[in-house]
C-alpha positions as CSV (number, residue, x, y, z in Angstrom):
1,X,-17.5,8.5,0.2
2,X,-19.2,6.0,-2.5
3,X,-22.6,6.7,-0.8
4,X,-23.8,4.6,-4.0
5,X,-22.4,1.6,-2.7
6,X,-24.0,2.0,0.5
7,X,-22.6,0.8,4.3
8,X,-18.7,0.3,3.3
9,X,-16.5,-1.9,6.5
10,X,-12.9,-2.0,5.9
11,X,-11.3,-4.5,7.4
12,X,-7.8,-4.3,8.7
13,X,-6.1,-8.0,9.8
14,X,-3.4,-7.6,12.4
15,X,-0.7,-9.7,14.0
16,X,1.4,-8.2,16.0
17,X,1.3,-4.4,14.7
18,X,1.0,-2.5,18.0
19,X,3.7,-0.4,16.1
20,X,1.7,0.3,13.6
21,X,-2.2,-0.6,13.6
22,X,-3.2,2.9,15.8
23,X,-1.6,5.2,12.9
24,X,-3.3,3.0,10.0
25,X,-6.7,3.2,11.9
26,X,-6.3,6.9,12.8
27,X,-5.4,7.7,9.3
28,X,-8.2,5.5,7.5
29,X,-11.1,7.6,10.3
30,X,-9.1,10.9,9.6
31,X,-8.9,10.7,5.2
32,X,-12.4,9.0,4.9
33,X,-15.8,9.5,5.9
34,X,-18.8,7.0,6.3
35,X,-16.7,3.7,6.6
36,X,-16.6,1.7,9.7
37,X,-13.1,0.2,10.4
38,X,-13.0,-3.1,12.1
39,X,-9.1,-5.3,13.5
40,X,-9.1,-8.3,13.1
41,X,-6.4,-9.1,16.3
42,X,-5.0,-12.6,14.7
43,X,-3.7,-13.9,17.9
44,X,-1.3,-11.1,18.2
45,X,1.0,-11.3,21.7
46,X,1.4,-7.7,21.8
47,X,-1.1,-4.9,22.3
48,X,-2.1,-4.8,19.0
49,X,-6.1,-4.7,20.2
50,X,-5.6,-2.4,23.0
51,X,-3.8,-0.1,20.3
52,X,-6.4,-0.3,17.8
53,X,-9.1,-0.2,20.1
54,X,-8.2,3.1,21.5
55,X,-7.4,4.6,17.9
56,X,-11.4,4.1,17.7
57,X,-12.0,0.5,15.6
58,X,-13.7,-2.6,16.6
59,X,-11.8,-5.2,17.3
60,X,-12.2,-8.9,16.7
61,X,-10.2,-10.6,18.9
62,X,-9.1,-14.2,17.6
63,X,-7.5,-16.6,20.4
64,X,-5.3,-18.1,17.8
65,X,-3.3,-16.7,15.0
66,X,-5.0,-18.1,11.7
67,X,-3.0,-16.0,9.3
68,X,-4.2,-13.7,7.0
69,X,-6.6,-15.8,5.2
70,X,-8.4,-17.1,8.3
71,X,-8.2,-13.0,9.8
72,X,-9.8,-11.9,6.4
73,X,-12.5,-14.2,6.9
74,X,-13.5,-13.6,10.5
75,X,-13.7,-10.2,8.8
76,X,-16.3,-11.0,5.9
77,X,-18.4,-12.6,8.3
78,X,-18.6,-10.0,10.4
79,X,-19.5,-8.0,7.4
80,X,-22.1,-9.9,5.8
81,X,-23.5,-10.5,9.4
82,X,-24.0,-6.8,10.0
83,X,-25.4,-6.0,6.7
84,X,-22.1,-4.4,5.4
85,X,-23.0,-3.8,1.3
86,X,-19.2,-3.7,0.5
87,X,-15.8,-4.2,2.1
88,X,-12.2,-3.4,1.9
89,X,-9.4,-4.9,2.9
90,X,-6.3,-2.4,4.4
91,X,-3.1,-4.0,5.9
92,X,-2.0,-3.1,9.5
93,X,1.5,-1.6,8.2
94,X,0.4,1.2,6.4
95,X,1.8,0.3,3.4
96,X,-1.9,0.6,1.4
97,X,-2.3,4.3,1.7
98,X,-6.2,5.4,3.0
99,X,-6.4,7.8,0.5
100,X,-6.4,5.1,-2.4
101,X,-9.5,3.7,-0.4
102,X,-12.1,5.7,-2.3
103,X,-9.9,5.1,-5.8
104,X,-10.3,0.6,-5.1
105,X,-13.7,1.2,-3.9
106,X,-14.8,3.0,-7.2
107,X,-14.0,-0.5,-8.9
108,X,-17.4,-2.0,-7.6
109,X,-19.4,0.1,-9.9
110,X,-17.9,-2.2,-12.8
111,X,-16.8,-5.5,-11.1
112,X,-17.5,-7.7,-7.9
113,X,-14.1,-7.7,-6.7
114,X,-11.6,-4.6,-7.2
115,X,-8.0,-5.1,-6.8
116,X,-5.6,-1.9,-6.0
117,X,-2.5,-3.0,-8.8
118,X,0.8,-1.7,-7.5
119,X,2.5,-2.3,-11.2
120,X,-0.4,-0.3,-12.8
121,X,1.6,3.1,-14.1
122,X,1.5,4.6,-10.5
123,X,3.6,4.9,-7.8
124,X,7.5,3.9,-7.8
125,X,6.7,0.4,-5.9
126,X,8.7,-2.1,-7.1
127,X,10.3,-5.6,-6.6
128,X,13.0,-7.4,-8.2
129,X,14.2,-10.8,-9.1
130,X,12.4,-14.2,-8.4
131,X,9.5,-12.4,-6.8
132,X,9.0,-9.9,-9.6
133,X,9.3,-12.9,-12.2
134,X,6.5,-14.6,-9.8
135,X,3.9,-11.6,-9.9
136,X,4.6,-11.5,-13.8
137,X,3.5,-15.2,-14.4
138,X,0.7,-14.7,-11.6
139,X,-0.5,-12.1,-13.6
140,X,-0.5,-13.5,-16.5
141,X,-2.3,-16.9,-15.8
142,X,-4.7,-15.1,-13.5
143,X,-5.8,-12.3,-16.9
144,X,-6.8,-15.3,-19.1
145,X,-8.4,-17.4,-16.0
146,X,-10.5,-13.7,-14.8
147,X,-11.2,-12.6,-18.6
148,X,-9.4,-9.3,-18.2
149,X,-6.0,-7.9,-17.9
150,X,-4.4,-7.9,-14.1
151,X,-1.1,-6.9,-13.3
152,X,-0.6,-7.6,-9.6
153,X,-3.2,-10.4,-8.4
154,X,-1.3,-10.7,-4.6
155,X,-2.2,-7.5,-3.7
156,X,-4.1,-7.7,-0.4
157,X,-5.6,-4.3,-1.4
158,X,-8.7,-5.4,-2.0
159,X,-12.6,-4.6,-2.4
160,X,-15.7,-6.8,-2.2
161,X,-19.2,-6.0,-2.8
162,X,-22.0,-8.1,-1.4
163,X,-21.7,-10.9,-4.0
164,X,-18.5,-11.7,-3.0
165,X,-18.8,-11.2,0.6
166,X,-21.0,-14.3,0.1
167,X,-18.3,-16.2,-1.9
168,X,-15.6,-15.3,0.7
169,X,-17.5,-16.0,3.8
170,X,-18.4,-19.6,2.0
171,X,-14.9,-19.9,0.8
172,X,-11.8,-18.1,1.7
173,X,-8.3,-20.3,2.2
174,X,-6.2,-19.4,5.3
175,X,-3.5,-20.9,3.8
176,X,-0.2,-18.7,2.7
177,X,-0.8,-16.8,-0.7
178,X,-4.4,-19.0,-0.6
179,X,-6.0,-15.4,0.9
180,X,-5.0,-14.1,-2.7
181,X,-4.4,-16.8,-5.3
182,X,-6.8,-19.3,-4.2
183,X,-10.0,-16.7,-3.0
184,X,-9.8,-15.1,-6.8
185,X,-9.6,-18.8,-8.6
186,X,-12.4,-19.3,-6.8
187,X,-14.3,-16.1,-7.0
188,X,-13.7,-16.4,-10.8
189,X,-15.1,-19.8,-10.8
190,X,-18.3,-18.6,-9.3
191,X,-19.3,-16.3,-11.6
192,X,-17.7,-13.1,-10.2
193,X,-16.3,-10.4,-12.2
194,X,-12.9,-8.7,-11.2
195,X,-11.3,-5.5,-12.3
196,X,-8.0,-3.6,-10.9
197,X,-7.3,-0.1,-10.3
198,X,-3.8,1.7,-9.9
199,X,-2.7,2.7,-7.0
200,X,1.0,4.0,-5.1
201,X,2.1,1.9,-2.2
202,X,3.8,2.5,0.5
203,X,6.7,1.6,2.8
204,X,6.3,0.3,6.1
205,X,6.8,2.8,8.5
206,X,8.1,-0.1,11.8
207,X,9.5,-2.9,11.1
208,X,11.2,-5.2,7.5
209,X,9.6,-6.5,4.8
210,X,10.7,-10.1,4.1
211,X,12.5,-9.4,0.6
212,X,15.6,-11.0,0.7
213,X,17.0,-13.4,-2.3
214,X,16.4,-16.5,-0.4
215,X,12.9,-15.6,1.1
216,X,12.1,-14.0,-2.9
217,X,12.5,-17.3,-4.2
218,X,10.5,-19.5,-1.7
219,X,7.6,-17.3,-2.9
220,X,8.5,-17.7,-6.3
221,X,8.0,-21.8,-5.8
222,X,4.9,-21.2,-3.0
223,X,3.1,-19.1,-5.0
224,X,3.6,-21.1,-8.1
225,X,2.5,-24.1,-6.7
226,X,-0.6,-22.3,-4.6
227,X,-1.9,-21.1,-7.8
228,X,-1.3,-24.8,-9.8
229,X,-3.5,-26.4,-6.1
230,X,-6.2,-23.3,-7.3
231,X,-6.4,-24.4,-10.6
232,X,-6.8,-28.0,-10.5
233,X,-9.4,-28.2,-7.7
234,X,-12.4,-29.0,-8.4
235,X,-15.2,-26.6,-8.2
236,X,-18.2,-27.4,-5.2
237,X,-21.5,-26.4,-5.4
238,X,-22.3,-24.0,-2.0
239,X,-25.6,-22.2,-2.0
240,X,-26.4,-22.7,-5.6
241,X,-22.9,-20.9,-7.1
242,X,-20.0,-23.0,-7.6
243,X,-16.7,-22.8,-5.2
């Protein structure tokens, strides 16, 4: 799969997803070929490693839960440590379906960073209310900030060529909705290039999504405001790119 992009890690953060973890990991193995898979165990208190272990991935083993952003980037380190040339990102629940992987991955040959859009004319995904009004603005701040037309820039479906291995393992916020808002401002402010490919998602096979009115429209504020804090910081020089 992409031998052109040569050694591919995916990276799969986990907290708490004994339920689900061993299926992802043995369905990522079973509907790709090449790619390494490595959980990242955020501090879960279930079996979450021991599950993921046995389904046959590495697993890092973090003693604290960091959250996604601080998961992701134990993961890029590992990555850019081991020589990885690219790297995908594939949530625990089995919502990003493996056999998209190849589809996000094909996005590299144009762009540093390739984002799998759920809203992209595939799939019947779909939200409503404040958080569909959210992704919308999102979107539309994050086109003219990237240069190029994005439809769903929270998707944690994700792919990152060496470039911005570098800029996440020098950056990457741990921070809620950081892990997606903040990492691209910043990306984008380093010179990378970003592109988006369709894809169909899917529902979680154990446990709920948190989609209800109240919790929609606390993500309508947070991610508001995470993207205004993106925006407005001020950009460091790391390593000779700016941050």
């Amino acid at each position: 799969m992409n031998d052109s992009l040569g050694r591919v890690l995916v990276i799969v953060p986990a907290w708490n997803e004994q339920a689900n973890v061993g299926n992802t990991v043995r369905e990522i193995l079973g509907r790709t070929t090449g790619l390494d898979v490595v959980v990242v165990d955020d501090g879960s208190t279930d079996d979450t490693a021991g599950v993921a272990r046995e389904a046959g991935a590495t697993v890092i083993a973090l003693p604290f839960n960091l959250g996604v952003g601080g998961a992701m980037r134990a993961g890029f380190t590992y990555a850019q440590r081991r020589g990885y040339d690219a790297a995908i990102q594939v949530d625990a629940d089995g919502q990003h379906d493996p056999a998209e992987i190849g589809r996000v991955l094909e996005g590299l040959h144009t762009a540093d960073i390739s984002i799998g859009a759920r809203f992209a004319d595939k799939g019947d995904y779909a939200v409503k209310g404040p958080r569909r009004w959210a992704m919308l603005f999102l979107a539309g701040v994050m086109s003219k900030v990237a240069g190029t037309r994005l439809t769903d820039v929270t998707s944690g479906f994700r792919a990152a060529n060496r470039r911005a291995i570098a800029q996440y393992v020098r950056y990457y916020p741990a921070e809620y909705l950081g892990d997606t808002l903040d990492s691209l401002v910043a990306a984008v402010h380093s010179g990378l290039s970003v592109t988006q490919v369709p894809v169909a998602m899917r529902q979680r096979v154990h446990g709920n999504p948190s989609q209800n009115p109240v919790g929609a429209s606390i993500y309508l504020f947070r991610s508001i405001f995470a993207l205004g804090l993106a925006l407005m910081r001020p950009g460091k020089t790391t390593g000779g790119q700016t941050a």
